[in-house]
N, C-alpha and C positions, 0 to 999 in steps of 0.2 A: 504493500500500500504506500501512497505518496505520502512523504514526511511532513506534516502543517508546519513544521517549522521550517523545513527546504523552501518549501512552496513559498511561504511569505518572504522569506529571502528574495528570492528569487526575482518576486515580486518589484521589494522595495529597492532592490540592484537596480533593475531595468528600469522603474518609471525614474531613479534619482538621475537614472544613465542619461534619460532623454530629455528631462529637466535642467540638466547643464549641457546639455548638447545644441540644442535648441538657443539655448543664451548665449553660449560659446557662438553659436554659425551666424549669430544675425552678429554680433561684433565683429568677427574676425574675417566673417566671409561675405553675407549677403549686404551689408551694409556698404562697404568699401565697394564693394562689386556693382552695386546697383545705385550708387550716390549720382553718375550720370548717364544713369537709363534715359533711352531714349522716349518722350513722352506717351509715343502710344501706348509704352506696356506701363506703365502706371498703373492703370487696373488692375491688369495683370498682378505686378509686384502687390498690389494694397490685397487682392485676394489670397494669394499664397500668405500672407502675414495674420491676415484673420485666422486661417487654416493651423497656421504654424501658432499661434496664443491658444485659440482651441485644446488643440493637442497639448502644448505647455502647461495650461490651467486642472487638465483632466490629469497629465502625468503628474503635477503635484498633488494634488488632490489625493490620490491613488496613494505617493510616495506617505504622504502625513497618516494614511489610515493605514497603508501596510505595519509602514514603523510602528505605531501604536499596536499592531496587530503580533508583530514580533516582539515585544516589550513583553505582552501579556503574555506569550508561550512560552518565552522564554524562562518566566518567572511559574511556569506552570510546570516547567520540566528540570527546572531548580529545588524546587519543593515538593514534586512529585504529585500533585494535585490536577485535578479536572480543572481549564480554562476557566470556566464559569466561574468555581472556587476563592482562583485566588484575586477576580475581580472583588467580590463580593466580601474576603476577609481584608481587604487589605495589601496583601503580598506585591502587590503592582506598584502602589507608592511605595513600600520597602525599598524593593529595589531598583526604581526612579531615584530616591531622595538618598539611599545609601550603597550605591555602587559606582565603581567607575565607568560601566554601563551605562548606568541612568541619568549619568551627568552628561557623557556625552551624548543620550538622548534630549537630555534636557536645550543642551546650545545646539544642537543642532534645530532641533520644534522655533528655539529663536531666529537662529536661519531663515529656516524655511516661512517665518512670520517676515522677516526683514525684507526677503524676495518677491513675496506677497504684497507689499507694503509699496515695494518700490518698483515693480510690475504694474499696479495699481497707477502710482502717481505718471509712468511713462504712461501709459493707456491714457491719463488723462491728459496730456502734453498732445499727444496725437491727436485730440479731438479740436487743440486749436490750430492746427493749422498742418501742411504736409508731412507724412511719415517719415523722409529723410532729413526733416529737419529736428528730431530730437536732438537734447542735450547728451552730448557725447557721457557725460560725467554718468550720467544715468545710465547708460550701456554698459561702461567700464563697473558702477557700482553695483548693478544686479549681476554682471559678471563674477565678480568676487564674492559677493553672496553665494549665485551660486557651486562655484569651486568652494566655497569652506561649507557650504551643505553636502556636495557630495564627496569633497575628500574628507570631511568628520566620520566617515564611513571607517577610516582606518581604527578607529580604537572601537570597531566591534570587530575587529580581523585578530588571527594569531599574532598580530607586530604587542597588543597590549599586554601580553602577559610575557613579554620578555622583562630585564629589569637591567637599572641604570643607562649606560651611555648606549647599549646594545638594543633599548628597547626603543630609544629616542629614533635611532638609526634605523631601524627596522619600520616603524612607523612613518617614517620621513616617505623610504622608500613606498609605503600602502598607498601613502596619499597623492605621491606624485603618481603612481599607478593607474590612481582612480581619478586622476584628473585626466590623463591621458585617452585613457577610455573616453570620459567625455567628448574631449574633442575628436576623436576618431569614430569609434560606434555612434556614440550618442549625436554626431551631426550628420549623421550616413541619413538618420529619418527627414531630416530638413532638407538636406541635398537634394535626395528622389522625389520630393513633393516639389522643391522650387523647381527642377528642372522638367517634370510634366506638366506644369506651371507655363513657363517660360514654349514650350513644345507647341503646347495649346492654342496657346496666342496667335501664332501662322502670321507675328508680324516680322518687316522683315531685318529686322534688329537684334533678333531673340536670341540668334546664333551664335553673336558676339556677345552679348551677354551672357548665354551657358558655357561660352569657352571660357570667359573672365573668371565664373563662380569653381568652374572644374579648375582650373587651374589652379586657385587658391587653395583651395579645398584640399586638394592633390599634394601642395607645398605643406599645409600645415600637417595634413597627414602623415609625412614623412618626418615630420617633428616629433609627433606623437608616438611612432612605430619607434621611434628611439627611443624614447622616455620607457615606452613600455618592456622595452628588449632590457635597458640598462636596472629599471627598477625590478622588472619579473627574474630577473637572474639576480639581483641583493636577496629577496626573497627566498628563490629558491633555496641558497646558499644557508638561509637563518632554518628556512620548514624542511628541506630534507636531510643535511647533513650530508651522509654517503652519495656515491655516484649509486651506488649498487640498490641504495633505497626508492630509485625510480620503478624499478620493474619489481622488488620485493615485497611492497606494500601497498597493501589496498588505494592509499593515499596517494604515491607515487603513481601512480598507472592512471588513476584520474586525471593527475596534474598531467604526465604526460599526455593524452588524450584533449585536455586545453590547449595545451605546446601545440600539438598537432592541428587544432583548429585554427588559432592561431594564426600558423603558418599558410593556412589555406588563404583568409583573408587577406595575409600578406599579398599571398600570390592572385588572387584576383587584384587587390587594388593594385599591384604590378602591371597587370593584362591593363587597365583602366589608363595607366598612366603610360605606359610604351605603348597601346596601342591605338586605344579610342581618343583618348583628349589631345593628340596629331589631327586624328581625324577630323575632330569637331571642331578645332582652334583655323582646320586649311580647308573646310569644306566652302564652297561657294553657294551649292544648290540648296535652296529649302527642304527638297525632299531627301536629298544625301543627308544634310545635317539633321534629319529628322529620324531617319532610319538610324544614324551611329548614336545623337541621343536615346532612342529606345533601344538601344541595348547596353548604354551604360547604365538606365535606371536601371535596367534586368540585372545587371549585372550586381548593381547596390544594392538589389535588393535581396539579389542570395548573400551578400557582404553581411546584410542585417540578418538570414534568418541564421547565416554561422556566429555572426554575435552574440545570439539571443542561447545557442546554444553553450558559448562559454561562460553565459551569466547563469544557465543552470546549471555547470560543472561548480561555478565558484560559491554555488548556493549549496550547496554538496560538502564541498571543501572547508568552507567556515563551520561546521558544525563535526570534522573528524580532527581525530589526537593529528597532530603532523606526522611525517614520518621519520623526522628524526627523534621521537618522542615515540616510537613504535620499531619491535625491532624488527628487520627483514627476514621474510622466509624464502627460500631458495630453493627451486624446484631444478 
């Protein structure tokens, strides 16, 4: 049977994932990208943005109730008691108000009010007057919101229960992780929607516009895939210990089977960058660059369904001993 407590993981990973992904790509991508879009797609761009808040408003939504959802199971399977129970004695503010858990669930609920708060006030900016004309200050600060909502994620990972310089270190490593993820996974969902977006439109500007956004997108992701390569090997290095402990333990073999997904995306977002975004940056024709756009979204979009499958590896993973904390068996 599925673990309640995987599952909500699971959960709260993904929607945090798409929650700074989403904030990350209108900063770093679509905004720079589309600052002088050509006026007919104006619509265009103001729709994809409704689309893209939409989706941002529901993934947080989602992330605040998973967490809370995770809090209570957690403390259900701490004390050994039925869900219901430990809402009902208590146990849930125990370990909110006295654990290191529930502190960092605590700043992170403030987070995710901050993000809220200043999502809110940009949405109102927007009603006075053109969407490109927000306050940058505002992009940059619900950007930092949300990176310290979703890299507060590190002290519910294995980095917390390390201790002194070693757990700081460890930690450091989770967080840039999971910010990285952000900008890579978590802006794969923006990408595929602005650029069927952009497809749509049949104006005849659009072209040069999805090469601008592919192309950024393409750069920062190659920023990302570092981040993650450097900080997934600190990691590895603290949770497995032995080389030998990748194939001897249950733990191991998972993590490898991440590795391996991983590397998949790797290598589509390779295919994406040597072979289609040539294409879309030199195409001339509307219907050539229409046809190599639909098969990068296709392409993005198996990108998202292998992401989605190492956010249930990693919902997996938080919840077992490490394996360096487990000894290998050897067949």
């Amino acid at each position: 049977m599925l673990n309640p407590l995987i599952a909500v993981r699971d959960i709260h990973f993904g929607s945090s994932v798409i929650v700074a992904g989403i904030v990350f790509f209108d900063l770093f991508i679509a905004s720079p990208a589309l600052r002088q879009v050509d006026g007919r797609l104006e619509a265009t761009v103001a729709t994809f943005r409704i689309r893209a808040a939409v989706t941002l408003w529901i993934s947080l939504a989602v992330s605040i109730v998973s967490g809370l959802a995770w809090l209570g199971l957690l403390a259900a399977r701490i004390v050994g008691k039925p869900f219901a129970d430990v809402i009902a004695d208590g146990t849930v503010w125990v370990v909110l108000t006295q654990t290191q858990f529930g502190f960092a669930w605590e700043l992170r609920f403030l987070f995710a009010i901050a993000l809220a708060a200043c999502l809110l006030l940009w949405r109102a900016k927007n009603a006075q007057g053109p969407i490109r004309q927000k306050l940058p200050w505002q992009k940059i600060l619900a950007a930092l919101l949300a990176g310290a909502y979703l890299g507060a994620l590190a002290f519910a990972g294995h980095g917390e229960e390390g201790l002194g310089l070693e757990r700081y270190f460890h930690l450091a490593a989770d967080f840039f992780h999971l910010i990285a993820a952000g900008l890579w996974l978590g802006g794969l969902i923006p990408l595929a929607l602005l650029l069927v977006y952009l497809r749509r439109s049949r104006e005849a500007s659009w072209i040069a516009a999805a090469c601008e956004v592919a192309s950024r997108f393409s750069n920062l992701g190659i920023a990302a895939v570092g981040i993650l390569l450097v900080s997934g090997t600190i990691n590895a290095l603290f949770l497995i210990g032995r080389t030998q402990a990748l194939a001897g333990t249950d733990y191991g073999r998972l993590l490898l089977l991440k590795i391996t997904l991983f590397a998949a995306m790797v290598g589509l977002a390779g295919i994406n960058r040597q072979y289609l975004l040539p294409r879309i940056c030199g195409e001339v024709g509307m219907d050539q660059g229409s046809r190599t756009v639909r098969w990068l979204v296709r392409s993005t979009l198996v990108e998202i369904g292998v992401g989605l499958g190492v956010i249930v590896i990693v919902g997996m993973l938080g919840i077992m001993a490490p394996a360096s904390n487990m000894p290998a068996h050897f067949h």
